[in-house]
C-alpha positions in Angstrom: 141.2 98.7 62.0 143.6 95.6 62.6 143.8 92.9 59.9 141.5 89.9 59.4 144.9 87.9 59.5 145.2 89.6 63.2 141.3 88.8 64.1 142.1 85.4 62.8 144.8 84.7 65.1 143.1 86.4 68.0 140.0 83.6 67.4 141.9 81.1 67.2 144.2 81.6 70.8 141.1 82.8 73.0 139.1 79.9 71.5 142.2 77.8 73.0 143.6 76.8 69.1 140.6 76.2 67.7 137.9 76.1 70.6 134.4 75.9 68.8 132.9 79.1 68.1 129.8 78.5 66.2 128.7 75.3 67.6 129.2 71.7 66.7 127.0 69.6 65.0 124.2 68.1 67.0 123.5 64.7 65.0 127.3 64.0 66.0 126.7 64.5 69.8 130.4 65.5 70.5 131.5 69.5 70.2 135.2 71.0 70.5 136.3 71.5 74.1 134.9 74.0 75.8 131.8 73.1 75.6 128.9 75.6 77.7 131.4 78.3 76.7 130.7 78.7 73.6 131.1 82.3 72.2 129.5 84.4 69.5 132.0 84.8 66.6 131.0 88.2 65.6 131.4 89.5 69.1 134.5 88.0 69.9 135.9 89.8 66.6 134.3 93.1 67.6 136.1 92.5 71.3 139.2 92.0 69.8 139.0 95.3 67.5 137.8 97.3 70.4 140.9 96.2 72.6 143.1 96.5 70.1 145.4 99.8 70.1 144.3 102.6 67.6 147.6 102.6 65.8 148.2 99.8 63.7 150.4 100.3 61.1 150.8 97.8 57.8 153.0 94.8 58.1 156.3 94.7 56.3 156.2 91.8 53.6 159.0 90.2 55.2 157.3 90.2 59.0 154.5 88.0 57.3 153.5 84.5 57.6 152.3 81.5 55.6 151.0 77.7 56.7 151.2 75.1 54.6 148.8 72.1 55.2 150.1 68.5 54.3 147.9 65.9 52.8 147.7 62.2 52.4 150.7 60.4 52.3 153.0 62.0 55.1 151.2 60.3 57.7 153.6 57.5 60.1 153.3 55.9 63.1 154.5 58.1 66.3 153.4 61.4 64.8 151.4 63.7 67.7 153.4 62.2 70.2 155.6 65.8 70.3 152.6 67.4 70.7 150.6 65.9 73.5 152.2 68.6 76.1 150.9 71.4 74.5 147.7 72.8 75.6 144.3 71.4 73.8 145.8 68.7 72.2 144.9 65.9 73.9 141.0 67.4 73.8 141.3 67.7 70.4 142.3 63.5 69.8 139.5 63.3 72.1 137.0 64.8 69.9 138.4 62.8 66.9 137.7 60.2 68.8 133.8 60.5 69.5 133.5 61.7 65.8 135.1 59.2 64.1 134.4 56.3 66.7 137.9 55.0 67.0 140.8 55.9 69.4 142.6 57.8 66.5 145.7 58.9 68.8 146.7 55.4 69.8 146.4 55.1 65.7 148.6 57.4 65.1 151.1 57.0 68.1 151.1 53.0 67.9 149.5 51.8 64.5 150.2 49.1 63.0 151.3 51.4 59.5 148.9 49.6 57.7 146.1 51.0 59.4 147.4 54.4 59.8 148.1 54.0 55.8 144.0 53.3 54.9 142.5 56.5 53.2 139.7 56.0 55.9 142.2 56.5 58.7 145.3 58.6 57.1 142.7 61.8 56.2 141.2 62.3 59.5 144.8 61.7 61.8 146.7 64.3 58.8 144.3 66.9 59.6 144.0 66.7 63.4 147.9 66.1 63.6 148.2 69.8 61.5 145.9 71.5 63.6 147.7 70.4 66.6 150.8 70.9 65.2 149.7 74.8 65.2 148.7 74.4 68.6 152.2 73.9 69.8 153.4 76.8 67.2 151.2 78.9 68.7 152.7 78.0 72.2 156.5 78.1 70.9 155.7 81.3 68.6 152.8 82.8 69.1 154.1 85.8 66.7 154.0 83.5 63.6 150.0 83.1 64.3 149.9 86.1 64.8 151.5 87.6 61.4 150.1 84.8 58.8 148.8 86.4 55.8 148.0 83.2 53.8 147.9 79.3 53.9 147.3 76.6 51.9 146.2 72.6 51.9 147.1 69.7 50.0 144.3 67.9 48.9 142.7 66.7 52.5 144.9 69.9 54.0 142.7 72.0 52.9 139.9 71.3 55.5 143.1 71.8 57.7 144.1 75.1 56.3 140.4 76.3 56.2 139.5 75.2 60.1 142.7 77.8 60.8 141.6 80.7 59.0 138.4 80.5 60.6 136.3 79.5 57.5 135.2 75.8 59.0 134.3 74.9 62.9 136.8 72.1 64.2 134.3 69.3 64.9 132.4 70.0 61.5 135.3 69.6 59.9 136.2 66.8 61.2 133.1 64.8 60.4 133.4 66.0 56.5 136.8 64.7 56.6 135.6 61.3 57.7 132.8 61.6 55.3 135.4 62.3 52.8 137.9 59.6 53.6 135.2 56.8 54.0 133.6 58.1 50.6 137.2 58.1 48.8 138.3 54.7 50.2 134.7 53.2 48.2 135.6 55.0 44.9 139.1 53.6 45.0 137.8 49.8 45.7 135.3 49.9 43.3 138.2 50.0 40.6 141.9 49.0 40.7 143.4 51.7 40.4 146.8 54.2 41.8 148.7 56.6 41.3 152.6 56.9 39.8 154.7 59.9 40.8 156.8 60.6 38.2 160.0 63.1 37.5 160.2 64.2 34.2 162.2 66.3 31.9 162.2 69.2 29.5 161.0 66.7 26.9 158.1 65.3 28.2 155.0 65.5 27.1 152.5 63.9 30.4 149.5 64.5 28.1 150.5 62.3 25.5 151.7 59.6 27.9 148.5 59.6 29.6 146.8 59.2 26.0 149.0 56.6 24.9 148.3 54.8 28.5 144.8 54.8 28.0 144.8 53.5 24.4 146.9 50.5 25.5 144.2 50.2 28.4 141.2 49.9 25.1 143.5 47.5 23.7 143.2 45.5 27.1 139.3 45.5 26.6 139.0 48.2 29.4 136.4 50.3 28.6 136.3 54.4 29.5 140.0 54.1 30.8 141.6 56.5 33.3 144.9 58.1 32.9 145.9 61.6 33.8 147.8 64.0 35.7 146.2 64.7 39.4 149.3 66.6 41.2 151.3 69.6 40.1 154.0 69.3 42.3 156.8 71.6 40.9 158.5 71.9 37.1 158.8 68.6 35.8 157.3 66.8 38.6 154.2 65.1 38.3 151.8 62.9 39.8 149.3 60.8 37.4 146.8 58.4 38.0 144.4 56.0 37.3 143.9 52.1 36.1 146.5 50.0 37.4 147.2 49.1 34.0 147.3 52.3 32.2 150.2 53.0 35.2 152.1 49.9 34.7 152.0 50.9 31.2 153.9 54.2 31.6 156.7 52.4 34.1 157.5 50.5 31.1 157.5 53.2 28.9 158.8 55.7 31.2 162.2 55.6 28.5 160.1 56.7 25.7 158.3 59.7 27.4 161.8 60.8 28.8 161.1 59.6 32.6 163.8 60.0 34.9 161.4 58.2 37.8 158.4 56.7 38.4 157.2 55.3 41.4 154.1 53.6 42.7 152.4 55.6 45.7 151.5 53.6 48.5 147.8 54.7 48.3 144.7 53.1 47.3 143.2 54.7 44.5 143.2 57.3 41.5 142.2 60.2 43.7 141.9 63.7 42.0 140.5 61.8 38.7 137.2 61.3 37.6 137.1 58.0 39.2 136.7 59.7 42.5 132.9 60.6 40.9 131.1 59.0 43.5 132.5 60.9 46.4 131.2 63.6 45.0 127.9 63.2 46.3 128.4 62.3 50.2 131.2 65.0 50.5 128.5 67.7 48.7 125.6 66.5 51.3 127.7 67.1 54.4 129.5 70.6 53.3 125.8 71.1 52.4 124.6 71.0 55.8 128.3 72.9 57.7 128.1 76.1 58.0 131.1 77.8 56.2 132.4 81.1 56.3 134.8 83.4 54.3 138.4 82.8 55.9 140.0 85.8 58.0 143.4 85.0 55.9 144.0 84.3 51.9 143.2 80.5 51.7 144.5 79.2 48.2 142.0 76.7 46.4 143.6 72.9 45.0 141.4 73.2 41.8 142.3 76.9 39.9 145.2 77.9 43.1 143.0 80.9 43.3 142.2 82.2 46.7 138.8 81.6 48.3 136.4 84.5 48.0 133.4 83.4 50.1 131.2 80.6 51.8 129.8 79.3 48.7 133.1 79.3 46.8 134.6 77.0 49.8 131.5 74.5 49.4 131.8 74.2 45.5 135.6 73.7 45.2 136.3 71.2 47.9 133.5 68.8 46.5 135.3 69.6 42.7 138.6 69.5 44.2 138.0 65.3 44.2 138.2 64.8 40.8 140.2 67.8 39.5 144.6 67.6 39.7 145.7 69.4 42.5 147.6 72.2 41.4 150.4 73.0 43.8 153.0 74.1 41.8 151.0 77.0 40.7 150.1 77.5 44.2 153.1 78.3 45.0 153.9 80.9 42.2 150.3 82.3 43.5 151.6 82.8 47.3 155.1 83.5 46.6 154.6 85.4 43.2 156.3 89.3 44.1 158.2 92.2 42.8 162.1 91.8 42.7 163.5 93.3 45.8 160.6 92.4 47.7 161.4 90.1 51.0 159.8 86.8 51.3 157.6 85.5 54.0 158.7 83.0 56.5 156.9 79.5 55.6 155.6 76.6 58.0 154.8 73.6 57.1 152.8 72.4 60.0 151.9 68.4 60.6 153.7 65.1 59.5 156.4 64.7 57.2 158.3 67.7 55.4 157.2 66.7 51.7 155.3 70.0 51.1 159.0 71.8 52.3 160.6 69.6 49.7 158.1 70.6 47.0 159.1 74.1 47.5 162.5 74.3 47.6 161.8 72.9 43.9 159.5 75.6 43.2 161.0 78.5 44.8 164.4 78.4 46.3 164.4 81.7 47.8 161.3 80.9 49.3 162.1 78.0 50.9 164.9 79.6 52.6 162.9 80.9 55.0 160.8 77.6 55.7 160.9 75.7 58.9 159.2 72.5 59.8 156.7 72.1 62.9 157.7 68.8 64.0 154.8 66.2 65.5 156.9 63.4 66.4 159.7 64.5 69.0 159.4 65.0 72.6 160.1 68.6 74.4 163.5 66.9 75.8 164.2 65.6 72.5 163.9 69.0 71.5 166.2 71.3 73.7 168.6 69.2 73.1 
């Protein structure tokens, strides 16, 4: 019997990268391309086990794969344009742009930045920029899609991450994104509010930075402040959020809590806090109504860096995964955690930016030796060069 990570692969090339398999949703009156042709999931997968030769023997460790997903933040103006020769990718912008209702590739080729930079905008052009970025992987090195064992999402790349292993149909995925993003952009304008990434040291103590922060925020008059960690990104590396004032706070004191750096993120609001409460709701609603299934490869969860274990699972964590800290570092120890002696995957981060490659090196320097970087922004020319 070959492996779901095989299957998974198989789905996704003979779909065309992503083709829809289970049928898009009606009220948005747009589906993935291919459209009429439209095949029955189950079969396909029985096809591809029928076709397949009887001896398949285990993958090595080291002949194994693993996607990373970025999230919100890497996006910049010209990303996708080194992926618009690659087969499918222009269909997919063109779904993007009946579901969202915008032209979201002259977004992301042209801007203006500002645009691009909205939470309303940034979420939606991340994740179809990822997913094309496996496109032209899986035209350049078809064998890496073929061999992943196990991805994982930042935040908003998780609906990424979860559309590749097969757990979430393009289109749908697209519109919860949107639902998502529009949702998260309210929350954020409803209160002033950010978030400060932050390198610490040995000595620091976030927790009681964050309570000290929100203290100062009572003594302000500011009632039910906000002020906590909401990334994980490696050993002392954090990100922390919430009122404007509780972060200005912490820039001041950064001395006193043994800050090396802080720095304002250019984003709108406290996301991963409890201030992102009412996004829970409209996010809930549409995962309610998309049809979800349990991925073909390990998938590695934001809130507990646990992997998924079924439909249900998917649902309840994403709509959680709003107001809980993302936590990446210890997604990492999850995906690269093995037995001395034992060979490491090679890792792709696949969409804008190479933060996510950065992030690793800090968690796990032999692991990132064997990560490469699926860039969306050059040309083919550019590139054989």
């Amino acid at each position: 019997m070959r492996s779901r990570a095989i299957l998974a692969a198989t789905v996704w090339r003979r779909l065309g990268g992503g083709q829809q398999a289970r049928g898009a949703p009606r009220r948005l009156g747009s589906s993935w391309p291919g459209e009429g042709r439209a095949v029955n999931l189950a079969e396909l997968l029985q096809s591809s086990v029928e076709d397949e030769e009887p001896r398949w023997r285990r993958r090595p460790p080291q002949e194994g794969t693993v996607l990373l997903f970025p999230g919100q933040g890497s996006q910049f103006v010209g990303m996708g344009r080194g992926l618009l020769r690659y087969p499918n990718v222009r269909d997919m912008f063109r779904v993007a742009d009946k579901v969202l209702g915008y032209d979201l590739l002259s977004l992301c080729l042209r801007g203006p930045q500002a645009e691009l930079d909205r939470t309303v905008h940034s979420q939606p052009a991340i994740f179809v920029a990822s997913l094309a970025a496996v496109e032209k992987l899986s035209h350049q090195q078809p064998s890496v899609i073929e061999n992943c064992v196990a991805a994982a999402g930042f935040s908003v790349g998780e609906f990424s991450a979860l559309v590749f292993a097969g757990a979430l149909d393009y289109t749908e995925a697209l519109y919860a994104v949107k639902v998502r993003a529009e949702a998260m952009q309210k929350a954020s304008e409803a209160v002033p509010s950010g978030m400060l990434s932050v390198i610490g040291q040995h000595e620091s103590n976030y927790n009681f930075a964050c309570l000290e922060a929100r203290e100062h925020c009572k003594s302000l008059g500011i009632d039910n402040p906000v002020c906590e960690v909401s990334n994980y990104l490696f050993p002392d590396s954090r990100v922390i959020a919430g009122h404007l004032q509780a972060l200005k706070f912490l820039q001041e004191n950064s001395k006193k809590h043994y800050f090396k750096r802080t720095k304002m993120l250019p984003v709108s609001g406290a996301f991963h806090t409890r201030l992102m409460e009412p996004a829970k709701e409209p996010l809930a609603e549409i995962l309610k109504s998309t049809e979800i299934q349990k991925p073909f490869i390990c998938v590695y969860s934001n809130v507990d860096s646990k992997k998924y274990m079924h439909s249900k699972h998917i649902q309840d964590l994403l709509v959680k995964q709003l107001v809980s800290p993302v936590k990446w570092e210890q997604t990492m120890h999850a995906i690269y955690e093995r037995k001395q002696g034992v060979e490491f995957p090679y890792t792709y981060e696949v969409g804008p930016g190479k933060q996510l490659g950065a992030i690793l090196k800090n968690c796990n320097l032999k692991a990132w030796k064997l990560y490469k970087h699926i860039d969306v922004s050059e040309d083919e020319e550019a590139e054989e060069t």
